[in-house]
C-alpha positions as CSV (number, residue, x, y, z in Angstrom):
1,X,-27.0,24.5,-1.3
2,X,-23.8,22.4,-0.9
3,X,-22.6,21.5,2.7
4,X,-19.0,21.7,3.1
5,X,-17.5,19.0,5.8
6,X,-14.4,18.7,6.8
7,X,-12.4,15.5,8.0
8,X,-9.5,15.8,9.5
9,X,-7.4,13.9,10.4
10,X,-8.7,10.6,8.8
11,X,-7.8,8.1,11.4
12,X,-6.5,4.0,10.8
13,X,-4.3,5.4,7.5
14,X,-0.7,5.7,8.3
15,X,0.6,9.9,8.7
16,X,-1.8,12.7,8.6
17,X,-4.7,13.1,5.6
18,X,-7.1,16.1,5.9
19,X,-10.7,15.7,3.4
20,X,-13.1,18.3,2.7
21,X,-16.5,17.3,0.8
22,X,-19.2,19.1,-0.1
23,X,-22.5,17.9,0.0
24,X,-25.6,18.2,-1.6
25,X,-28.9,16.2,-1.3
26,X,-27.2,13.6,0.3
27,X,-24.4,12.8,-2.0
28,X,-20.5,13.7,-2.4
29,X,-20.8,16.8,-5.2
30,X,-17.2,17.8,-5.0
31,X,-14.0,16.9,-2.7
32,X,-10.5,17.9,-1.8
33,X,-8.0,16.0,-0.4
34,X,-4.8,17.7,1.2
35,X,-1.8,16.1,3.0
36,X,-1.2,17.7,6.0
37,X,2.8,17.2,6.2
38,X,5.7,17.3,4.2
39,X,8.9,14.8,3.8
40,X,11.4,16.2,2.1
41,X,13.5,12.4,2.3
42,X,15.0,13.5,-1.3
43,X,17.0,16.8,-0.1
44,X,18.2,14.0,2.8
45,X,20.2,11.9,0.5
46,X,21.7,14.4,-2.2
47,X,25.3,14.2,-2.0
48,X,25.4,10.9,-0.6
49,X,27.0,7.6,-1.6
50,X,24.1,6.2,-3.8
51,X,25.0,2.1,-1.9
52,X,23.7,3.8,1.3
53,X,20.6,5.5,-0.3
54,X,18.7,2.5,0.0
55,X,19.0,3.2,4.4
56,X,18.1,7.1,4.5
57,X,14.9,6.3,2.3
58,X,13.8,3.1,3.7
59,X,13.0,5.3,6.9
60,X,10.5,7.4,4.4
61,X,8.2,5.2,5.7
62,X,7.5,3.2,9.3
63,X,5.1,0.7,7.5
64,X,6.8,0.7,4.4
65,X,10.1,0.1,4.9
66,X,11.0,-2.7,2.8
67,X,9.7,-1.6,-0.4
68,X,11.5,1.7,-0.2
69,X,14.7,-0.3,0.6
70,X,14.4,-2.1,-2.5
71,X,13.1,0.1,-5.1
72,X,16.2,2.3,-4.0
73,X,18.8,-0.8,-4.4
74,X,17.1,-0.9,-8.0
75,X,17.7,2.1,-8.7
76,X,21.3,2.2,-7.9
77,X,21.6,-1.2,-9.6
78,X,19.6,0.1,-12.4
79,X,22.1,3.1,-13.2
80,X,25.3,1.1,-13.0
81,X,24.2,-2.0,-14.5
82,X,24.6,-4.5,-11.8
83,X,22.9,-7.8,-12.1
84,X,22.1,-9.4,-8.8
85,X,22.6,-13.8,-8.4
86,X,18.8,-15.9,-8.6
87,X,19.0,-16.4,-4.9
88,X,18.9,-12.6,-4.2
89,X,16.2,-11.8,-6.3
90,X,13.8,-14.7,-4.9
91,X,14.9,-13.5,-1.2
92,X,13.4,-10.4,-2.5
93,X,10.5,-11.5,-3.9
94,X,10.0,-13.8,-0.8
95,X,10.4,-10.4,1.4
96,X,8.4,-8.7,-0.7
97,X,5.4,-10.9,-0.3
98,X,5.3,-11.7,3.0
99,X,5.1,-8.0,3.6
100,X,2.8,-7.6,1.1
101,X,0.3,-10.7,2.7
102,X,1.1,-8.8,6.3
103,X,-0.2,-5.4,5.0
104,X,-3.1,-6.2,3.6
105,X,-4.1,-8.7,6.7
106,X,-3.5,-5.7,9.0
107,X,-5.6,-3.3,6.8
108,X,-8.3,-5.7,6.5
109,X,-9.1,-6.1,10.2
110,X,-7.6,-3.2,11.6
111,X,-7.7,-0.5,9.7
112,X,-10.8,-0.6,7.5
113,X,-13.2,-3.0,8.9
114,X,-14.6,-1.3,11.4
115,X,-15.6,0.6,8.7
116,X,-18.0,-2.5,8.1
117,X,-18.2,-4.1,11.2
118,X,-20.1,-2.9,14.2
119,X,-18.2,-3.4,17.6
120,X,-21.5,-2.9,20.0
121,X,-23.2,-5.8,18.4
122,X,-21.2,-8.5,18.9
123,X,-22.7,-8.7,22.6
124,X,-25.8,-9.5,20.6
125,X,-24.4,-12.4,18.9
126,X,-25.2,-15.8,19.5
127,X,-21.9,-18.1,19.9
128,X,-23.4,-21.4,18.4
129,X,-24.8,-19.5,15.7
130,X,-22.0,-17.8,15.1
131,X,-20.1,-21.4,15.0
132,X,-22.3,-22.7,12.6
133,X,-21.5,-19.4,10.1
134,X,-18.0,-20.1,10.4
135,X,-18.3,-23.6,9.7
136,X,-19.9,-23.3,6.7
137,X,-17.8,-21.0,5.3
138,X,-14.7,-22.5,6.3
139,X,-12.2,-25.1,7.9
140,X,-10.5,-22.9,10.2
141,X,-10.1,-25.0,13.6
142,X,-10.9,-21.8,15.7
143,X,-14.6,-21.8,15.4
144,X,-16.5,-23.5,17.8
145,X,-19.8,-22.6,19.8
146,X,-17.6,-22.5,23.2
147,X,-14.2,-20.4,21.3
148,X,-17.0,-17.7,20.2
149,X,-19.0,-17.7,23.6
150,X,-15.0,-17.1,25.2
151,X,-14.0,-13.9,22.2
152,X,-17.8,-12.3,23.5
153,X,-16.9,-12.8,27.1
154,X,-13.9,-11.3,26.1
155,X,-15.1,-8.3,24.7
156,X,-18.2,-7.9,27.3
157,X,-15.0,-7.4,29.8
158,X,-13.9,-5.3,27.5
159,X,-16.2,-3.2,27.3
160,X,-16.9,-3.3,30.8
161,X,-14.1,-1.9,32.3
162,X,-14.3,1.0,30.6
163,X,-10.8,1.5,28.8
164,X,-11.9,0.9,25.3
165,X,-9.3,2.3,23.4
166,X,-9.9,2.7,19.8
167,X,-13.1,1.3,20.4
168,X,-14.2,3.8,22.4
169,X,-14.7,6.2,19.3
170,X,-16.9,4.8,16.1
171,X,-19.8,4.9,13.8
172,X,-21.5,2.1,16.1
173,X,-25.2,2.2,15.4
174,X,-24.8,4.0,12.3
175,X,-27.1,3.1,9.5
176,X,-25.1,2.4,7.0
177,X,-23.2,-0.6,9.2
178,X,-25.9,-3.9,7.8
179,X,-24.1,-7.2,8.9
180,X,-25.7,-9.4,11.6
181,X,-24.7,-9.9,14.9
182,X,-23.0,-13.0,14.4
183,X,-21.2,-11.5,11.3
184,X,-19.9,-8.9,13.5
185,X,-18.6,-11.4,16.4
186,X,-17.0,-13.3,13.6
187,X,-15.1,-10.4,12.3
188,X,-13.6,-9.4,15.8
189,X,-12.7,-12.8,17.0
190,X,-10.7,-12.9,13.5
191,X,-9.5,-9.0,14.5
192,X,-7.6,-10.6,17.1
193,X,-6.5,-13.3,15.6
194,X,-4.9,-11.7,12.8
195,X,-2.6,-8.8,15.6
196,X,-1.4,-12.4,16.6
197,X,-0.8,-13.7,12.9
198,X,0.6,-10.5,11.5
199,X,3.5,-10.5,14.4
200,X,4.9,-14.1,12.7
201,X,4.8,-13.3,9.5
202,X,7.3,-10.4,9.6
203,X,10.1,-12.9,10.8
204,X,10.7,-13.7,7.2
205,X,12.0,-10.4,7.1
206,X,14.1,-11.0,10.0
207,X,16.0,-13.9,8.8
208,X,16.2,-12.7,5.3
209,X,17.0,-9.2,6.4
210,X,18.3,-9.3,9.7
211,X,15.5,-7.7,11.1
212,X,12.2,-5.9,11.3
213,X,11.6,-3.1,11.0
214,X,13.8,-1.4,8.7
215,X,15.3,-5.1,7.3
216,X,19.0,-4.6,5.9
217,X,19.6,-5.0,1.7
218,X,22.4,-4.7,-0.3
219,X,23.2,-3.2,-3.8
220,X,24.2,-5.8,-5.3
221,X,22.0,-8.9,-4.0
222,X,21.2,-9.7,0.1
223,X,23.2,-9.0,2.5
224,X,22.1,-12.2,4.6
225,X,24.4,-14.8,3.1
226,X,23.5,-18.6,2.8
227,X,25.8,-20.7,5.0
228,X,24.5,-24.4,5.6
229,X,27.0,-25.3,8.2
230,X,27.3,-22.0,10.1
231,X,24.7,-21.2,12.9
232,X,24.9,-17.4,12.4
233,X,24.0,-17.7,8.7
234,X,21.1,-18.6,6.7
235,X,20.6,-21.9,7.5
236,X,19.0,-25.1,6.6
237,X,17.3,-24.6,10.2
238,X,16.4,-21.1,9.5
239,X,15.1,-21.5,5.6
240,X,12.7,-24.4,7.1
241,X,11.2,-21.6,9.4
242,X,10.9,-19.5,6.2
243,X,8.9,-22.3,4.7
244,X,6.5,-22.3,7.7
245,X,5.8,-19.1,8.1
246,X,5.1,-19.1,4.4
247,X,2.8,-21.7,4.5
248,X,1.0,-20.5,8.0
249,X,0.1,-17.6,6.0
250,X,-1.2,-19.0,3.1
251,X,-3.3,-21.1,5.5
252,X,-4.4,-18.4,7.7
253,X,-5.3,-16.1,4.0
254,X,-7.2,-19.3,2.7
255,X,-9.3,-20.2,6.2
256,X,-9.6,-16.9,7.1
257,X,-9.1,-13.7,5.4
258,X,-10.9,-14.8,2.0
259,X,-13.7,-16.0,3.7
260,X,-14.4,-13.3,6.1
261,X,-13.8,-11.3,2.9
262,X,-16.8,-12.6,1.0
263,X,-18.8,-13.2,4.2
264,X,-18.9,-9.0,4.6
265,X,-19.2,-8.2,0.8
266,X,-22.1,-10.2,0.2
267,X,-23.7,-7.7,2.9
268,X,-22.6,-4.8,1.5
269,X,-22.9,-5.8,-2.6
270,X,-24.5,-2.2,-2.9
271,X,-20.5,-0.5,-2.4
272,X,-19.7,-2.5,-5.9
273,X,-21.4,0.6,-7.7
274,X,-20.0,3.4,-5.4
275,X,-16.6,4.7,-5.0
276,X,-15.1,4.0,-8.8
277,X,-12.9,6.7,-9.8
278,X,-14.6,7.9,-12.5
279,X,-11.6,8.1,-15.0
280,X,-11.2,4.4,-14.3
281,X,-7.4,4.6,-15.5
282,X,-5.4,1.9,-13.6
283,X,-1.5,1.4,-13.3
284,X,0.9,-1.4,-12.5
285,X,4.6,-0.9,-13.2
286,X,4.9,-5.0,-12.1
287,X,7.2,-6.8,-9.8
288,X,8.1,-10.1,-8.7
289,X,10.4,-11.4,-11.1
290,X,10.3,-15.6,-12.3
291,X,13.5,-14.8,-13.9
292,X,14.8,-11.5,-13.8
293,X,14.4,-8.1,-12.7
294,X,15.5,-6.7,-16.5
295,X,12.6,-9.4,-17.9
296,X,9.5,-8.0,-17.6
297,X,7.4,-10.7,-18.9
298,X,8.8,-13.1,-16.2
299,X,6.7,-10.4,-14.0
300,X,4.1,-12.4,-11.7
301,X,2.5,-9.1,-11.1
302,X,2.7,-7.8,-15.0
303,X,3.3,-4.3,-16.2
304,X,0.4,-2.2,-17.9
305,X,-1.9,0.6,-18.1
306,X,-5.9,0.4,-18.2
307,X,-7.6,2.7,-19.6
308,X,-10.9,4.3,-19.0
309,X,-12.1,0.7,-17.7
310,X,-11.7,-1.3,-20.8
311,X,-10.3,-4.5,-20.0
312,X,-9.8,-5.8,-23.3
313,X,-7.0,-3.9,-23.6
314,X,-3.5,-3.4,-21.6
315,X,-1.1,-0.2,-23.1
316,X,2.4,-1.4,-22.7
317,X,4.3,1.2,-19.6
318,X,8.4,2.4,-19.9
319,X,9.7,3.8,-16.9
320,X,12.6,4.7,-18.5
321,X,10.8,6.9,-20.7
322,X,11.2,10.5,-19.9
323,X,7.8,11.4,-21.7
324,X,5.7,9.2,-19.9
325,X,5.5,10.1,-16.3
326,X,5.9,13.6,-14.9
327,X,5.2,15.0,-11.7
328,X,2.9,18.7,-11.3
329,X,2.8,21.3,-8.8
330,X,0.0,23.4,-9.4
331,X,-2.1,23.3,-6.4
332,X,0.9,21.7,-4.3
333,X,3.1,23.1,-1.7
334,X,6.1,23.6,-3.8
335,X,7.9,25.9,-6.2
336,X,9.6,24.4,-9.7
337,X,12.1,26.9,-11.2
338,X,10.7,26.1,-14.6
339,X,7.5,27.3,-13.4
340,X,4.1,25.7,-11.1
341,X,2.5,25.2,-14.0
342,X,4.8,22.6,-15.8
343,X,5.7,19.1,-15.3
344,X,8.7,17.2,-14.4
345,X,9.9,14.3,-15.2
346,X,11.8,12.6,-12.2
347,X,15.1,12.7,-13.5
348,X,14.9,16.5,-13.8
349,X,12.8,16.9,-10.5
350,X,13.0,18.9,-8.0
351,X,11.8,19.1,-4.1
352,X,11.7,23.2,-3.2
353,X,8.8,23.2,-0.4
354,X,7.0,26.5,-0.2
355,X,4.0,26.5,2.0
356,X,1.4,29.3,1.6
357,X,-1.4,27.6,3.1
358,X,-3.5,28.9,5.8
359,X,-2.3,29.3,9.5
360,X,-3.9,27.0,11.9
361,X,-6.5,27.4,13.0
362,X,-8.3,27.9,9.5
363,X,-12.0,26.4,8.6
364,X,-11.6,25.4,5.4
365,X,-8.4,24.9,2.5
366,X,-8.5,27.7,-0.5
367,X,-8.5,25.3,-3.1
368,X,-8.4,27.7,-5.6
369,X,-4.7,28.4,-4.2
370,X,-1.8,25.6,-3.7
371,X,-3.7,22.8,-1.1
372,X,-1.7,19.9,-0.2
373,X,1.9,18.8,0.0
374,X,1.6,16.0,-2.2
375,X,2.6,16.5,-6.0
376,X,0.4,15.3,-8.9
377,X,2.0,12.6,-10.6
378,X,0.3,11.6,-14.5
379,X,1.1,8.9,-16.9
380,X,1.2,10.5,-20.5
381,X,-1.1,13.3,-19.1
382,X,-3.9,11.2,-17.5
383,X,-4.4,10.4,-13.6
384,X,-4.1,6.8,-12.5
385,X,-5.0,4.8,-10.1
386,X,-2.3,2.2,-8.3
387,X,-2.9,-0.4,-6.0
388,X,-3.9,-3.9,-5.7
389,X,-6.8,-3.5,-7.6
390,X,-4.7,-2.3,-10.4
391,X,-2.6,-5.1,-10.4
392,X,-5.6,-7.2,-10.4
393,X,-7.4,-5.6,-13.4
394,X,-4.0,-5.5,-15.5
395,X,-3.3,-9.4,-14.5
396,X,-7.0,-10.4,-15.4
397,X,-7.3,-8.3,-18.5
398,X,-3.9,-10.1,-19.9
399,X,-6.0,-13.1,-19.6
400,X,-3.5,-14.7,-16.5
401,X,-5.3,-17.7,-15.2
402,X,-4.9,-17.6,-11.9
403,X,-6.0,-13.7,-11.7
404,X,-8.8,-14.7,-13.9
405,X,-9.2,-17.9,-11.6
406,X,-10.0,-16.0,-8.2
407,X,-11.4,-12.9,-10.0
408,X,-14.1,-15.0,-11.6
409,X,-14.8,-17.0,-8.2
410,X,-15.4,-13.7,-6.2
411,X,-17.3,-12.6,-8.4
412,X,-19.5,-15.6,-9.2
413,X,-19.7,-16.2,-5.2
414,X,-20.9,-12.5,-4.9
415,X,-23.2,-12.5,-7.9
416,X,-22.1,-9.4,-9.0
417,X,-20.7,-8.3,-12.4
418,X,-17.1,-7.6,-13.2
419,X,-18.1,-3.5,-13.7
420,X,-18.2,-4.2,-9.7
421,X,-14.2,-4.4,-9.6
422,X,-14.1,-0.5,-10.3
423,X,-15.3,0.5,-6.6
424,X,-15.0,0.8,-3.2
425,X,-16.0,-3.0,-2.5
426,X,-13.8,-4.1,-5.9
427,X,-10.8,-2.2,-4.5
428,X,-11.0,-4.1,-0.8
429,X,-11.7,-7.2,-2.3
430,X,-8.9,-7.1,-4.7
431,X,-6.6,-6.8,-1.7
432,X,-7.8,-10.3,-0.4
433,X,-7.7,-11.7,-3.7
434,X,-3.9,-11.0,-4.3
435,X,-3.5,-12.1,-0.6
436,X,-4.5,-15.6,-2.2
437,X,-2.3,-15.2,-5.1
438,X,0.6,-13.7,-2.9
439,X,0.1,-17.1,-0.8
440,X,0.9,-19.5,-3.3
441,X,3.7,-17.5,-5.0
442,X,5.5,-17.0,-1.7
443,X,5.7,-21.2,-1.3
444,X,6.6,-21.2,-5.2
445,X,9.5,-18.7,-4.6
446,X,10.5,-20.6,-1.2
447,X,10.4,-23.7,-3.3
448,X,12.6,-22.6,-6.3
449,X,15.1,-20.7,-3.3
450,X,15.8,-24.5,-1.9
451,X,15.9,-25.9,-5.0
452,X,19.0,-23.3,-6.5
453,X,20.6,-24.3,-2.7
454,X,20.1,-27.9,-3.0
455,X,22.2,-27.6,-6.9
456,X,24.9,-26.2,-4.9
457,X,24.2,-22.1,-5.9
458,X,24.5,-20.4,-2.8
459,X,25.2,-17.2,-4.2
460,X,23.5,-13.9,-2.5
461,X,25.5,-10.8,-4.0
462,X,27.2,-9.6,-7.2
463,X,29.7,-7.1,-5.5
464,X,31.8,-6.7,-8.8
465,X,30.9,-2.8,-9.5
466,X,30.9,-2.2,-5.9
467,X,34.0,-0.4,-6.2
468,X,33.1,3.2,-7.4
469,X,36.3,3.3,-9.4
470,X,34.4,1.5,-11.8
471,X,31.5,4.0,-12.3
472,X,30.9,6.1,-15.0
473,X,31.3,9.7,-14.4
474,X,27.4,10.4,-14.8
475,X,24.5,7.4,-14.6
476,X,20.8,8.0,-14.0
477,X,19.0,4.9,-13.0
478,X,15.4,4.2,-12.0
479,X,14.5,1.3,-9.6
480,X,10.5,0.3,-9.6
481,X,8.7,-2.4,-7.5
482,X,4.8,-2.8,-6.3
483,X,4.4,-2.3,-3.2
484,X,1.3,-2.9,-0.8
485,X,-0.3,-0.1,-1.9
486,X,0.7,0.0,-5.6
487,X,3.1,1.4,-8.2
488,X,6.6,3.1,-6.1
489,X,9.5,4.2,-8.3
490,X,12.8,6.0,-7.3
491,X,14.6,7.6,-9.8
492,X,18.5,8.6,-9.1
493,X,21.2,10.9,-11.0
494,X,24.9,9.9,-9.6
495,X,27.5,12.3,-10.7
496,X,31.2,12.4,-9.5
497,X,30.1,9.3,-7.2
498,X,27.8,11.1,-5.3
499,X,23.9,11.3,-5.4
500,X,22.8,14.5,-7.6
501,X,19.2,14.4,-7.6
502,X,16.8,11.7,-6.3
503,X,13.3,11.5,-6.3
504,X,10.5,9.0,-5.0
505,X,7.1,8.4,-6.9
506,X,5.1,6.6,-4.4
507,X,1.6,5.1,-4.6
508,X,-0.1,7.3,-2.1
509,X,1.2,10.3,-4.4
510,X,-0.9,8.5,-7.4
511,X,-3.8,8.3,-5.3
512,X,-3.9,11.2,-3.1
513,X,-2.4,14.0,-5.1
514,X,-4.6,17.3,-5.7
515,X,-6.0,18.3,-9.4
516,X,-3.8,19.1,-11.9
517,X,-3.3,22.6,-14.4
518,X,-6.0,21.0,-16.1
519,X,-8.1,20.5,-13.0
520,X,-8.1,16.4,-13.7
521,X,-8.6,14.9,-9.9
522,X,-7.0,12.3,-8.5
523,X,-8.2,8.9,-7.7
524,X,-9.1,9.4,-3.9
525,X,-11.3,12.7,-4.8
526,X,-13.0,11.7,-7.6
527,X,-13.8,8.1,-6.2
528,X,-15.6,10.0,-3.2
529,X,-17.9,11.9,-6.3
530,X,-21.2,10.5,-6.4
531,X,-21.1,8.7,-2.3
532,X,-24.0,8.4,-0.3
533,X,-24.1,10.7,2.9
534,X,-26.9,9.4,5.1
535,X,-25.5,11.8,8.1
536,X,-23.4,14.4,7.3
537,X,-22.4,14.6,10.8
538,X,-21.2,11.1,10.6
539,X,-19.8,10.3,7.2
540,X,-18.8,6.8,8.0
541,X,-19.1,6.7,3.6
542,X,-16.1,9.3,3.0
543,X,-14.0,6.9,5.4
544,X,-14.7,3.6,3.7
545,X,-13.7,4.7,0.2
546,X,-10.7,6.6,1.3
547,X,-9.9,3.4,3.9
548,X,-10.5,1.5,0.7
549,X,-7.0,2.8,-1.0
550,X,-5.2,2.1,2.8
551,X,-3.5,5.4,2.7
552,X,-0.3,5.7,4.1
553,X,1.6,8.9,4.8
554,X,4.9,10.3,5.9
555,X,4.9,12.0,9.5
556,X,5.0,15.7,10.8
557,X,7.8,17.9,10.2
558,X,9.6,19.9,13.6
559,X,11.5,22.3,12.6
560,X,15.0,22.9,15.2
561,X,18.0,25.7,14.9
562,X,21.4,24.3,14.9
563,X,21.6,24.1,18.4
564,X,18.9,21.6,19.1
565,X,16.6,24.2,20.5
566,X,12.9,23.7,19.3
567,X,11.6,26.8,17.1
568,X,8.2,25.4,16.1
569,X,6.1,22.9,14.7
570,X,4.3,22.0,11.6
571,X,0.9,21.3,12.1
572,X,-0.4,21.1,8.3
573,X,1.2,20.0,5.5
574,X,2.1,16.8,3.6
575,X,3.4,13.9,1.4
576,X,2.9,10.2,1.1
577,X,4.8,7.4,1.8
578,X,3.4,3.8,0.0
């Protein structure tokens, strides 16, 4: 007889994710996955002026601001045909990565490896031992016997005062966690390290963008112009801090990240056969253009479809195709006049929330009925799965050498075949991997940026068609970018000058959404199929595949009457955010 367990909320995701799992002799036999709040950012910006979109949806999101401020600046540009100068499309890209490289530092060593690494064992550790790992794995200056016996010390005060924090709470001891003590003390040294890292690296976004969070873009370009001679402009002085910060990261990636990466893999080679979707359908819509946005095959991160795992293949993808993508609304929150058992395309969708869940407190979901406020996004009828591991898969199976390059070396240093990819250890490496690649191409973009400067192109906005005079009467547009966690698209309809319809496609909607009218799962339900339970009362397993996709969620809706005066609160319900 299954047993039914019930996780919620997941904790170290971003917003408010609820799982139940039913298990039988000690493996995953069926799961649901329900977002427990709702957004509703696209009834926000109908009517609006579509050049101040880009602000209302940026805030979908506290993590992942930037990405929704840019896909929504594409989308404008998209539907009114605006091309932006080179300079503002490699401040983009530059942006883009160095929030890319910060976000999947962060989710590393904050968010999911304490699904690996046990906390209470680093007191066990032996510094010079420790020293001696981290020597020969890399040349990262922080790792002598005396800087380890200091990060123990650290943590034995720590621990003995008491106020533990989000230490205080874990599956320490559990026996699933396998990595020595010296592995372990290793890995939260690094933890702290990277808080401090991760803090530097976001000032590219506040020099490029004026600040961070919520970093200011244009339609049209930047609006951070590039003034050599003027201190409160982008300056020689304040592009050379760029270029450090850029290449801080790539050493800190290189020296640290990668190598910690492999160091906890080869412990846990075992996760390269659990966690796979099953459908093994990946999606990349591309980004990061060489040459521009409108050429695809400039794309560092390249555009494609895999296809039940065959990697000898990539199926071309047209976001401008209104047969391709549509979103569903069967088991979701949410009412389509057209019907809940059909499927929009963005262009025509619509957001009309109608919860009929359970009132709190409730045991389980009726997944027979509507559970989650997430909608159920497929590509030409089939489920997907987005993320770095997607852009991985689609850059190796085009036969890109630098994704073959570090794909190949992981997998040679792990000893473990390239079927490995599609899992719960394939899908955390891949984040470290594109870390590595992100690295270089942020320098590269840096590089080129100077270079334009230095040949006397200082341009950062086309504001020709910023006059809405010029508009047509009717434009529909869709603006698409990868962000952290994968494929986000916005698609807009401007009539009259106004925003008529706008809706948001995000990753976390790819991954998390609930089964389809055909009763297809999604990526994060049918990836926990098949896990290993060795406690049911402590499923540390359920956390480190669902950790593995670094979900990321909008937050809680209160509801208020016109006067300000609070009427009550929603305490289930959801949708994503990247």
């Amino acid at each position: 007889m299954a047993n039914r367990i019930v996780i919620d909320p997941i904790t170290r995701i971003e917003g408010h994710l609820r799982v139940e799992a039913e298990i039988k002799e000690g493996k995953v036999t069926n799961a649901y996955v329900s977002s427990t709040m709702v957004r509703g950012i696209e009834k926000i910006v109908e009517g609006r002026d579509p050049r101040d979109v880009w602000a209302f949806v940026q805030r979908t999101c506290g993590v992942c601001t930037t990405v929704h401020a840019i896909a929504s600046i594409r989308t404008v540009e998209n539907a009114l045909d605006i091309v932006i100068p080179p300079n503002a499309e490699i401040a983009r890209n530059i942006v883009t990565i160095a929030h890319a490289m910060q976000d999947h530092v962060v989710h590393f060593y904050h968010l999911h490896a304490l699904d690996w690494v046990d906390v209470t064992q680093v007191l066990n550790a032996d510094p010079k031992a420790t020293s001696e790992l981290a020597q020969s794995i890399s040349k990262w200056p922080n790792s002598s016997p005396g800087y380890f016996s200091d990060v123990k010390a650290r943590i034995k005060k720590f621990i003995d005062s008491g106020q533990l924090g989000i230490f205080a709470n874990g599956y320490w001891g559990h026996k699933a966690m396998k990595l020595p003590a010296e592995v372990n003390l290793m890995a939260v040294a690094h933890y702290l390290e990277a808080l401090e890292w991760q803090k530097e690296i976001v000032k590219v976004h506040t020099i490029l963008g004026g600040k961070n969070p919520h970093p200011h873009f244009l339609v049209g370009g930047m609006g951070s112009a590039i003034n050599l001679d003027d201190a409160g402009g982008l300056n020689m002085e304040r592009l050379a801090y760029v270029g450090q910060l850029l290449k801080d990261a790539q050493t800190f990636i290189n020296e640290v990240y990668v190598p910690d990466l492999l160091a906890i893999a080869s412990f846990y080679k075992n996760w390269g056969a659990i966690g796979d979707s099953k459908f093994n359908n990946y999606l990349s819509y591309g980004d990061l253009p060489t040459d521009s946005y409108r050429n695809t095959s400039s794309f560092k991160w390249q555009p494609g479809v895999i296809l039940n795992g065959d990697i000898s293949k990539v199926h071309p993808v047209d976001l401008e195709s209104t047969t391709e993508i549509e979103e569903f609304v069967d088991k979701s929150w949410y009412d389509y006049t057209v019907g809940k058992d059909k499927g929009l395309h963005p262009w025509k969708g619509e957001t009309n929330i109608h919860y009929t869940g359970p009132k709190p407190p409730y045991k389980y979901l009726d997944v027979d009925k509507p559970y989650s406020f997430v909608k159920t996004p497929r590509w030409k009828g089939k489920p997907m799965e987005v993320g770095p591991l997607a852009r991985m898969l689609v850059g190796y199976a085009s036969g890109i050498p630098e994704f073959k390059n570090v794909v190949d070396g992981a997998l040679k240093a792990l000893d473990v075949p390239v079927t490995a990819l599609f899992s719960t250890l394939g899908r955390t490496a891949a984040r470290g991997l594109e870390s590595k690649l992100l690295a270089d191409w942020g320098i590269e973009f840096y590089d080129k940026l100077i270079a334009n400067i230095k040949n006397g192109d200082t341009r950062m906005a086309n504001m020709e068609k910023w006059d809405p005079a010029t508009w047509p009467k009717e434009a529909k547009g869709v603006g698409y970018m990868e962000a952290p966690r994968g494929a986000l698209a916005h698609w807009i309809v401007i009539k009259d000058k106004k925003t008529k319809n706008y809706q948001m496609v995000v990753p976390t909607t790819w991954n998390a959404s609930p089964r389809d009218p055909k009763g297809q799962m999604s990526a994060y339900e049918s990836a926990l199929i098949g896990t290993p339970i060795a406690d049911p009362n402590n499923p540390l397993e359920i956390l480190r595949t669902i950790h593995s996709f670094d979900p990321c969620l909008a937050c809680a809706v209160h509801l208020y009457d016109s006067h300000g005066k609070h009427i009550s609160q929603i305490q289930i319900g959801g949708s994503c955010s990247v």
